[in-house]
VOPAGU-2260 file (C-alpha; in pm, 1 decimal, decimal comma):
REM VOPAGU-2260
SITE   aa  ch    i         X         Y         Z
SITE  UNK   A    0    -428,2   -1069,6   -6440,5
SITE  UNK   A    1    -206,3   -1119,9   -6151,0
SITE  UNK   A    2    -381,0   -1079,2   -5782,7
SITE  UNK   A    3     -25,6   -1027,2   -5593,1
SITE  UNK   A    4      18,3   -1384,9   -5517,4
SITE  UNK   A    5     228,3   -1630,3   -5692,2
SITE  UNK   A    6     338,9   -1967,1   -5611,7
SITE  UNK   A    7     660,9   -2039,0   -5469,0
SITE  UNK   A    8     716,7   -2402,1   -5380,4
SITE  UNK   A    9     461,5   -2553,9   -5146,0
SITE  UNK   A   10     357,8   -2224,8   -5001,6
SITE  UNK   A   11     197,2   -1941,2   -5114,6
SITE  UNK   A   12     329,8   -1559,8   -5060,9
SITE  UNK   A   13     120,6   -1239,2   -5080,3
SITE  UNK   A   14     320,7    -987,4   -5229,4
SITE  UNK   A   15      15,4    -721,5   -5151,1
SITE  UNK   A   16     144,0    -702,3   -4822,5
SITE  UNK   A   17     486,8    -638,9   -4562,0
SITE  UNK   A   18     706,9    -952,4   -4563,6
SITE  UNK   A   19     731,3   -1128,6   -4196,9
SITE  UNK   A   20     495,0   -1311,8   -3981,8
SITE  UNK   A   21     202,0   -1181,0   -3876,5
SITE  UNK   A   22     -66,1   -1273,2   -3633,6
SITE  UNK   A   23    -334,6   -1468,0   -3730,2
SITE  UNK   A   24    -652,4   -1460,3   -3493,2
SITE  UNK   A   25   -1009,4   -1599,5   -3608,2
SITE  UNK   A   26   -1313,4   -1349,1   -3665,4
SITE  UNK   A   27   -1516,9   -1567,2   -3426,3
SITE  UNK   A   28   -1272,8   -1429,2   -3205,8
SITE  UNK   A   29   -1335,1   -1077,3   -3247,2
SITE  UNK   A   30   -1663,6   -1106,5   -3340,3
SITE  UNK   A   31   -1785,2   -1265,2   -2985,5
SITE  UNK   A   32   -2002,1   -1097,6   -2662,2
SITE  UNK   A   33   -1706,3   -1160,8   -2451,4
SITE  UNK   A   34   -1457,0    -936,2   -2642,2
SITE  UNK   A   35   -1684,7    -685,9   -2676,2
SITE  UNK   A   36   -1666,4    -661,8   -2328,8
SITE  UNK   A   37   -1335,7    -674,8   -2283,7
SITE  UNK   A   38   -1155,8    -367,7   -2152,9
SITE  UNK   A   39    -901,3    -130,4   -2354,6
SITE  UNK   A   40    -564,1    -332,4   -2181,1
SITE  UNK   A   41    -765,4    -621,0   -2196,1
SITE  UNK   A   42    -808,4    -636,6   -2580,6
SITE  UNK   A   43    -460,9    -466,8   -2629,0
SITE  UNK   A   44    -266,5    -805,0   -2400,1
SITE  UNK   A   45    -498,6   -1069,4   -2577,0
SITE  UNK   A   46    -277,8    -932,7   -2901,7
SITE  UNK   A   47      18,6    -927,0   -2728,3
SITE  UNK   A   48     -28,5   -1315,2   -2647,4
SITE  UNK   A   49    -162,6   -1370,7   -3022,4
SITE  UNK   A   50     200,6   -1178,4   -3105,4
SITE  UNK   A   51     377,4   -1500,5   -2954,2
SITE  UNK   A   52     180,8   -1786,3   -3089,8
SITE  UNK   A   53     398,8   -2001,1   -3303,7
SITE  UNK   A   54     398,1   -2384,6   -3440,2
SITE  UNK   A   55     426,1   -2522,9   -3098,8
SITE  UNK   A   56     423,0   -2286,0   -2822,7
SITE  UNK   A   57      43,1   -2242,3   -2727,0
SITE  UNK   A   58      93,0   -2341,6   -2371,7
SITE  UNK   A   59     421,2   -2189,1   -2297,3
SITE  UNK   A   60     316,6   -1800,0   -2343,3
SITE  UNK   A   61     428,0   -1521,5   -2152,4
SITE  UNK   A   62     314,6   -1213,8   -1982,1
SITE  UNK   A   63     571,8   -1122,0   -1737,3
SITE  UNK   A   64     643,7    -756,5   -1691,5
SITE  UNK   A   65    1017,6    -826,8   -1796,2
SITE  UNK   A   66     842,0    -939,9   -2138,7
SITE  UNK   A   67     581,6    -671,3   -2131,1
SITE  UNK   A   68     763,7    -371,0   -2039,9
SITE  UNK   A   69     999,8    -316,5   -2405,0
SITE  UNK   A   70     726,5    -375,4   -2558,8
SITE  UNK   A   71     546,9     -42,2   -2393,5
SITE  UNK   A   72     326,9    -171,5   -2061,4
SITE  UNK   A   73     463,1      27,4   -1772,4
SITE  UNK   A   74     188,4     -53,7   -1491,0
SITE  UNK   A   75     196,6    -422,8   -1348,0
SITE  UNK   A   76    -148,3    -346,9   -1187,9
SITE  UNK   A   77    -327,8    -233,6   -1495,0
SITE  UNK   A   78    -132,9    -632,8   -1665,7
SITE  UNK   A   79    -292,4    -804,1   -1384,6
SITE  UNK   A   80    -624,1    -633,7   -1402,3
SITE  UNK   A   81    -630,8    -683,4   -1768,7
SITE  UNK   A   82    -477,4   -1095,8   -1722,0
SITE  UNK   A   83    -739,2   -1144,6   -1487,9
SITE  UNK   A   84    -999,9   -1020,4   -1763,6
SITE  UNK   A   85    -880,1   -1254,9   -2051,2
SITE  UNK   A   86    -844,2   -1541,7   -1792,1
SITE  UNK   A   87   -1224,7   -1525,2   -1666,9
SITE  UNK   A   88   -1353,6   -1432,7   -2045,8
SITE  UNK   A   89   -1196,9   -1760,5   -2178,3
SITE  UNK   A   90    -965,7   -1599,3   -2397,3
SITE  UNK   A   91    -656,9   -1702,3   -2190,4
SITE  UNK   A   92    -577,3   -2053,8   -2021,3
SITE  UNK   A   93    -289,5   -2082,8   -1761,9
SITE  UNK   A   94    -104,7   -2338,2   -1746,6
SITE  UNK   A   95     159,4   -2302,9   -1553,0
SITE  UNK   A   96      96,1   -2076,9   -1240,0
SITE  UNK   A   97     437,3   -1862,1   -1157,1
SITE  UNK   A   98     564,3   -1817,3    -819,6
SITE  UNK   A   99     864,2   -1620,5    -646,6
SITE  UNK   A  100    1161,2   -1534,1    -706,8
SITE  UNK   A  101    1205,9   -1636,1   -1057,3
SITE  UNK   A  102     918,7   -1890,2   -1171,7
SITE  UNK   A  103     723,4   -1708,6   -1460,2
SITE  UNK   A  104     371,5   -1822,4   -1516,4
SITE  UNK   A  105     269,5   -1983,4   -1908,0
SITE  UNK   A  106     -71,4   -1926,2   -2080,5
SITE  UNK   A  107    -204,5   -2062,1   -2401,2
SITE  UNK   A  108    -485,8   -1894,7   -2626,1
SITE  UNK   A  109    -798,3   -2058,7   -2604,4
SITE  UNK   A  110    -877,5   -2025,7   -3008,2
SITE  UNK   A  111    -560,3   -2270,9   -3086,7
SITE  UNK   A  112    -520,0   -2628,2   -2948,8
SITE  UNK   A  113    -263,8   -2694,2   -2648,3
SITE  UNK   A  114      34,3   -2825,3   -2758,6
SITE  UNK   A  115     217,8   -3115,1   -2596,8
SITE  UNK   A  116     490,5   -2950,8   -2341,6
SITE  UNK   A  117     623,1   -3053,6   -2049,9
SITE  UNK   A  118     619,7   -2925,7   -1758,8
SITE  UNK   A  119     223,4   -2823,2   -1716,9
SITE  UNK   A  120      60,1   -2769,5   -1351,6
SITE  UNK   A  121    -101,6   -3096,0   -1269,3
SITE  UNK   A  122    -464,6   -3061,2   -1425,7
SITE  UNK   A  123    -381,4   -2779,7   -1690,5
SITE  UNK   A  124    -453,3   -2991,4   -1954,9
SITE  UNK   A  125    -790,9   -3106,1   -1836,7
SITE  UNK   A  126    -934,0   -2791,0   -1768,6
SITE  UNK   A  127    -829,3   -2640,8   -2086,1
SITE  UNK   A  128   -1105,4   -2599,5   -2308,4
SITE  UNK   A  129   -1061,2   -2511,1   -2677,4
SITE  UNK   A  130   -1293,7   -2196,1   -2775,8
SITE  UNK   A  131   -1456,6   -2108,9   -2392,1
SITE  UNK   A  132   -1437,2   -1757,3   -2488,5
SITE  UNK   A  133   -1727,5   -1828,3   -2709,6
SITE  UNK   A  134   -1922,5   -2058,3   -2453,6
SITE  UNK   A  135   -2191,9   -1974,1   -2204,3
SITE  UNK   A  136   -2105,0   -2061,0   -1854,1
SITE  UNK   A  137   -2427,2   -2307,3   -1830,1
SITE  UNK   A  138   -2236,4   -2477,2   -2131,5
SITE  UNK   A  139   -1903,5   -2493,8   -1957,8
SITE  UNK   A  140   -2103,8   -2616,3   -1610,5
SITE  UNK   A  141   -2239,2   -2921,6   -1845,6
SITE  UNK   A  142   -1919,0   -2983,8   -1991,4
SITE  UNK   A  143   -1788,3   -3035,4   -1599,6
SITE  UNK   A  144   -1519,3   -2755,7   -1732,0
SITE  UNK   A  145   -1445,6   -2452,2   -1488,0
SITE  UNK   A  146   -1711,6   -2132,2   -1565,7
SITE  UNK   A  147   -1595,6   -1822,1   -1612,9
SITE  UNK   A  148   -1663,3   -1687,7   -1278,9
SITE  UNK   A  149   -1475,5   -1966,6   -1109,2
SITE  UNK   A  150   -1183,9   -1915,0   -1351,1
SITE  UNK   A  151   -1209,9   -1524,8   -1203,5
SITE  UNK   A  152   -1192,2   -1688,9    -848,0
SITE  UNK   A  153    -945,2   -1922,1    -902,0
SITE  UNK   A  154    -704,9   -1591,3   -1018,0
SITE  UNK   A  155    -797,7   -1402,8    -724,1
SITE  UNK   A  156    -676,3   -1700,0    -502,1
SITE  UNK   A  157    -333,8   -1609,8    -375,5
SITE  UNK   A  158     -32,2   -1781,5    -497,6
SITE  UNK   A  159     206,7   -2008,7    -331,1
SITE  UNK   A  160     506,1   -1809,7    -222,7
SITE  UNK   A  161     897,4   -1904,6    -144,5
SITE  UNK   A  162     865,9   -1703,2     143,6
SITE  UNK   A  163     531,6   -1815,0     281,4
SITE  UNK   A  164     718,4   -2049,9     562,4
SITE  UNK   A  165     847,4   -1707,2     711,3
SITE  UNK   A  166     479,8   -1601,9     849,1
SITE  UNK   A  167     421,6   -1791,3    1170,2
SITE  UNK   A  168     162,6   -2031,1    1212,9
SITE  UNK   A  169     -20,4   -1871,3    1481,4
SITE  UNK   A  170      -7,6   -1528,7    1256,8
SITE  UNK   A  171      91,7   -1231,0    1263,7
SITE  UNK   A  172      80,2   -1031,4    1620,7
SITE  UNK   A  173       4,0    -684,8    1660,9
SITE  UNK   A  174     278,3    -480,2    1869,6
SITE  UNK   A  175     150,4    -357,5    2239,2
SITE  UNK   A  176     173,1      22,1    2242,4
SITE  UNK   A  177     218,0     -34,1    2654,8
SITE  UNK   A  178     467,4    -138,9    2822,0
SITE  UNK   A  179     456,9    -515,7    2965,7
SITE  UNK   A  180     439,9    -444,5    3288,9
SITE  UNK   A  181     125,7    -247,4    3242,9
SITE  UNK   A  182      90,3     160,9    3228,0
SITE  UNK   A  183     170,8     305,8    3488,5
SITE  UNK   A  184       6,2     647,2    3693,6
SITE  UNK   A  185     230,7     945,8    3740,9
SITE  UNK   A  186     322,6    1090,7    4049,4
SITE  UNK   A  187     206,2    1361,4    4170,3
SITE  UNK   A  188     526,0    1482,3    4361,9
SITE  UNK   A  189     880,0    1488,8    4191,7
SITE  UNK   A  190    1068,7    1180,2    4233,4
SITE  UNK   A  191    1314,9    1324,2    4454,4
SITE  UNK   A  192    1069,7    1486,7    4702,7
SITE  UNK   A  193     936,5    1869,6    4693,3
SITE  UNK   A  194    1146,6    2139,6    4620,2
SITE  UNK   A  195    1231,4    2360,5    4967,2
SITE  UNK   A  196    1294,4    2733,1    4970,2
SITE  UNK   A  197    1668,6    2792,5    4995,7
SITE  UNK   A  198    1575,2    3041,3    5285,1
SITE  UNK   A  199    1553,6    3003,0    5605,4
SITE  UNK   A  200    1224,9    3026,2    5755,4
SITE  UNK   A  201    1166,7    3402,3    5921,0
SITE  UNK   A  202     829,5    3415,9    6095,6
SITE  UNK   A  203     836,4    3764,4    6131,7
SITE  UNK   A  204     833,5    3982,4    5809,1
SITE  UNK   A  205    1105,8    4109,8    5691,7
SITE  UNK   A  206    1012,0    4503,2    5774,0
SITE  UNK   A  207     981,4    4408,6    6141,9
SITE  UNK   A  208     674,8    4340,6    6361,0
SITE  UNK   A  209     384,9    4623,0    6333,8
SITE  UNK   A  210     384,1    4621,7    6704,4
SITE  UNK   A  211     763,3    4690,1    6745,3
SITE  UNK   A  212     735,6    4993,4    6561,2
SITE  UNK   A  213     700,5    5324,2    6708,9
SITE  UNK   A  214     379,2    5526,6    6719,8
SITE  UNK   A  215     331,4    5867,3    6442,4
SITE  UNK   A  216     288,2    6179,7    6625,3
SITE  UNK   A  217     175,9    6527,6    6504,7
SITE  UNK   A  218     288,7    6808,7    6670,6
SITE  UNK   A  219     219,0    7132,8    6562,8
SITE  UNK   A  220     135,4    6992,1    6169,2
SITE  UNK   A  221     472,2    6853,0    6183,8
SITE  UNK   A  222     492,0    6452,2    6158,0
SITE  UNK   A  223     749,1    6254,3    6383,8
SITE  UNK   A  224     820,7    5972,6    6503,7
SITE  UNK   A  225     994,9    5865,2    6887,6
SITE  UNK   A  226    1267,4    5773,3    6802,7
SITE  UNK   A  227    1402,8    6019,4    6507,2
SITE  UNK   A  228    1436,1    6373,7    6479,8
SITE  UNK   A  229    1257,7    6621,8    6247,8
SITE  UNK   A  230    1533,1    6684,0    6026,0
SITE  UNK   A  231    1524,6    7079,1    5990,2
SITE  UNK   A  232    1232,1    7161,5    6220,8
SITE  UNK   A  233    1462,1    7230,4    6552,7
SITE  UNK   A  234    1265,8    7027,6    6731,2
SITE  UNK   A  235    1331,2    6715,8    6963,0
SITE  UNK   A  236    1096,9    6414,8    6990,6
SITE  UNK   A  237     899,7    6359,8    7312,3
SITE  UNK   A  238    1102,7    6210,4    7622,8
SITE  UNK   A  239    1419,7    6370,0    7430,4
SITE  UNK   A  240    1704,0    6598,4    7610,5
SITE  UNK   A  241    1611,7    7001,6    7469,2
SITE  UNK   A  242    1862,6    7110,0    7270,6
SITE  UNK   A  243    2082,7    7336,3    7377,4
């Protein structure tokens, strides 16, 4: 009875399943604390870096967003968050730390060997260390290997830019909100003096003096003054010629 599989040269091909590659990654893998812990877009970009591994690649991986982003990732926060996971688990070494404006960084999987490339960071190779997803960090401490934690440290530790030189030494100063002459107080007057009445000054009122004006009189119920004449009562003010 046939089981799918038949021989064809020095290789064997499984006719159960699609033709193509396909990504081979160990149960031990899988299986172990650390990937259990391992967030959603943690677990989904530790296959996406098992999608690349080939004959001779492990060391020359990639994980840049102009990779990433056909391939569905959107969100180069929630790559770095989940980078910095598989980094600090073991799962992913670095070997080649990216910088501006067009330096990519390279990883290799921990659960392969690192091939032979060129062009490694100096000290890659000696800190990788086959299967640390699957060691304690008193092991790795031992060993004289990095632990976990100081993998996670070593990530957070900002990268060299191409644009770094542009910060002064000195830093960064913060801009005075006053002017540098000092703040000054405001006057209290307007600059050009205080504003003067277009009139001239009248120190009398404008009715006349109260004692300029003539007395009220009553004569017979009728008001008058001494100077005017009742209009309509026939009579003349006081000191005034009779009518005729």
């Amino acid at each position: 009875m046939s089981n799918g599989r038949h021989s064809r040269g020095r290789g064997m091909t499984d006719l159960s399943r699609d033709g193509g590659g396909f990504v081979a990654m160990p149960w031990s893998v899988l299986d172990c604390p650390a990937y259990a812990r391992l967030s959603h877009p943690g677990r989904s970009l530790l296959w996406e870096f098992a999608r690349q591994v080939g004959r001779d690649n492990n060391g020359r991986l990639r994980c840049s967003m102009n990779y990433l982003r056909p391939r569905g990732w959107n969100s180069s926060d929630v790559v770095t968050r989940a980078k910095r996971e598989l980094i600090a688990d073991g799962f992913v070494h670095e070997t080649v730390m990216g910088c501006r404006p067009n330096k990519a960084s390279w990883y290799a999987v921990t659960w392969r060997a690192l091939d032979k490339l060129p062009g490694y960071d100096a000290g890659a190779e000696a800190r990788f260390v086959r299967g640390a997803y699957a060691l304690t960090a008193a092991v790795l401490h031992k060993a004289g290997k990095p632990t976990r934690g100081e993998l996670y440290d070593r990530w957070r530790t900002p990268k060299p830019t191409q644009n770094a030189a542009l910060r002064p030494v000195e830093g960064v100063e913060t801009v005075p909100i006053a002017p540098p002459h000092g703040a000054g107080v405001a006057p209290v007057t307007l600059s050009h003096g205080a504003v003067r009445s277009p009139f001239a000054y009248v120190p009398a009122p404008p009715h006349g003096h109260h004692l300029d004006m003539p007395s009220a009189g009553d004569i017979d119920g009728v008001a008058f003054t001494s100077r005017t004449n009742v209009k309509g009562s026939g009579m003349a003010a006081p000191g005034s010629p009779s009518p005729q």
